[in-house]
C-alpha positions in Angstrom: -171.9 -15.3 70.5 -169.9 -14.7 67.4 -166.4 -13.9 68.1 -164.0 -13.2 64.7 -160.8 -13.1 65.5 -158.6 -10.5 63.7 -156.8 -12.1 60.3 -159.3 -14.5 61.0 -161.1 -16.6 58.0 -164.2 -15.4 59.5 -163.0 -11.9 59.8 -162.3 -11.7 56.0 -164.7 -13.8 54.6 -166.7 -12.4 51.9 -168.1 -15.3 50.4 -169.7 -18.3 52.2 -167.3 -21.5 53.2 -167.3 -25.0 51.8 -167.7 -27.9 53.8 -167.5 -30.6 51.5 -170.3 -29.9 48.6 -172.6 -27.7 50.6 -171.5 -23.7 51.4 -172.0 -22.5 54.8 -172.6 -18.6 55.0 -170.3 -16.9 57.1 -173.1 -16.0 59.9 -172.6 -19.8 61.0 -169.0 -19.1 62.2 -169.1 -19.3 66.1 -165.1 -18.9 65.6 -162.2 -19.4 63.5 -158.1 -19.1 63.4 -155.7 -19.1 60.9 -156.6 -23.1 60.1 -159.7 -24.2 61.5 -163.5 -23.5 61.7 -166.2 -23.8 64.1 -169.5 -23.6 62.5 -173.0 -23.3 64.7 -176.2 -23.8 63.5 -175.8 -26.7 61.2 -178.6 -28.9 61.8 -177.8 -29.2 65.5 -178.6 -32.9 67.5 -179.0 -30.9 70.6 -179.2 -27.3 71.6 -175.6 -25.7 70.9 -173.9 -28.7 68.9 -171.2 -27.3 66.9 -168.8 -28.7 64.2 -165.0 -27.8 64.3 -163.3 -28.3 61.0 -160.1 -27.4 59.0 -160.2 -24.4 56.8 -158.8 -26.8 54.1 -160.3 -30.3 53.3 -158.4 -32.9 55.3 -159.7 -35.7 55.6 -157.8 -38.0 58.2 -156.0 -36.4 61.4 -152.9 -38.3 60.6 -152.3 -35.8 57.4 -152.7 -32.6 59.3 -149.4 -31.2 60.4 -148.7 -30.5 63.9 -149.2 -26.9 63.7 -152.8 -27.3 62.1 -153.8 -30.1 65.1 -153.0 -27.8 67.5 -154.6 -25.0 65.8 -157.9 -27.5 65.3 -157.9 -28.5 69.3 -156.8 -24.7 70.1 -160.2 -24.0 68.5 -162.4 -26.7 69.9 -161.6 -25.8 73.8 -162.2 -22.6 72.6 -165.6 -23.5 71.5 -166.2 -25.3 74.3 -165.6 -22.2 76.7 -167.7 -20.0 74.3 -170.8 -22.9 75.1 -170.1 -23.3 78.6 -170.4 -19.8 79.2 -173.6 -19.1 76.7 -175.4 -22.5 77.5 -174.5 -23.2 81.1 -172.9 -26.6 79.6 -171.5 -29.1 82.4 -169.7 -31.2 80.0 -168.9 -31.8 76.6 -169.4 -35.4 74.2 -166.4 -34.5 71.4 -166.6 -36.9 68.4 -164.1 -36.7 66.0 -164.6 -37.9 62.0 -161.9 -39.2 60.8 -161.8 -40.8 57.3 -163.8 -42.4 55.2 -164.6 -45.8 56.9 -166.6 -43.9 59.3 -169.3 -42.5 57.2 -169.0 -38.7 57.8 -171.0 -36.6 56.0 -168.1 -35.0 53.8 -164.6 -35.7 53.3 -162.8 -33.7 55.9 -161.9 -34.4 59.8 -165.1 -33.3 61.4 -164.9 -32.7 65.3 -168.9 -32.4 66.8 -168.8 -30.7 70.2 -171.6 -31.4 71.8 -172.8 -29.4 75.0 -174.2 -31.3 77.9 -175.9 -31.1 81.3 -176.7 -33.8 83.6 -179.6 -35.9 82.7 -180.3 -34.2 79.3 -180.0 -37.5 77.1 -178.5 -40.9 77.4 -175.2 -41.2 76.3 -176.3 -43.8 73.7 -178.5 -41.8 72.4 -175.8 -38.6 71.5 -173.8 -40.8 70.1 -176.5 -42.2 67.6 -178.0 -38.6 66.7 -173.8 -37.8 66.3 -173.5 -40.7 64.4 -176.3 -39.8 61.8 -175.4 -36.0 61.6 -174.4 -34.4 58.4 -174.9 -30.2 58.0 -177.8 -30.8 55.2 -179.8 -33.0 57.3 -183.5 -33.1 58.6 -183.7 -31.1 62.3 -181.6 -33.5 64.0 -182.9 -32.1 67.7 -185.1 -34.9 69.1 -188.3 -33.9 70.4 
């Protein structure tokens, strides 16, 4: 389920998004606001994984201002609802990039929401697959 909200990013986008070097067509919006992102379909570690993002490269949480945190964690309960509902999800594993000391595949906060159910995967092993993530990666989804 795609769900553009009016004035959205996603609404008016006519070219596709950056996310660090790589572009992300617009079809991988799941939903977006006035300063965040949710993207689907970007090398998913499990069925429904989704990646909230600012509209604007940020890379640490501490230099976002407070209206674009709440707009970001506006957006990823939003996401969450929008997975619950389409995936049956009974919980979420949310893992939040933040800065350069952790790795992340670019150089922006990166929020992975992550749908679960009970006794889909270890939580060790989410947290490695979320660990080695990045949007231009091999299929992440372990067989």
């Amino acid at each position: 389920t795609i769900r553009k909200a009016p004035g959205s990013m996603a609404a008016i986008l006519r070219e596709p998004l950056k996310l660090g070097s790589w572009e992300v067509d617009a079809t991988k919006v799941l939903v977006s606001s006035k300063h965040s992102v949710v993207f689907r379909d970007l090398k998913p570690v499990v069925e429904g994984h989704v990646v909230a993002t600012t509209s604007k490269a940020v890379n640490r949480l501490a230099d976002l201002s407070a209206e674009q945190l709440k707009d970001l964690f506006s957006l990823v309960r939003e996401a969450q609802a929008i997975q619950k509902k389409a995936l049956g999800a009974e919980a979420f594993n949310l893992n939040i990039k933040d800065g350069p000391a952790v790795n992340p595949p670019v150089d922006q906060v990166l929020v992975s929401i992550v749908p679960r159910k009970k006794g889909d995967l270890e939580a060790d092993v989410v947290f490695q697959l979320i660990h080695k993530w990045s949007p231009a990666g091999e299929d992440n989804i372990p067989d």
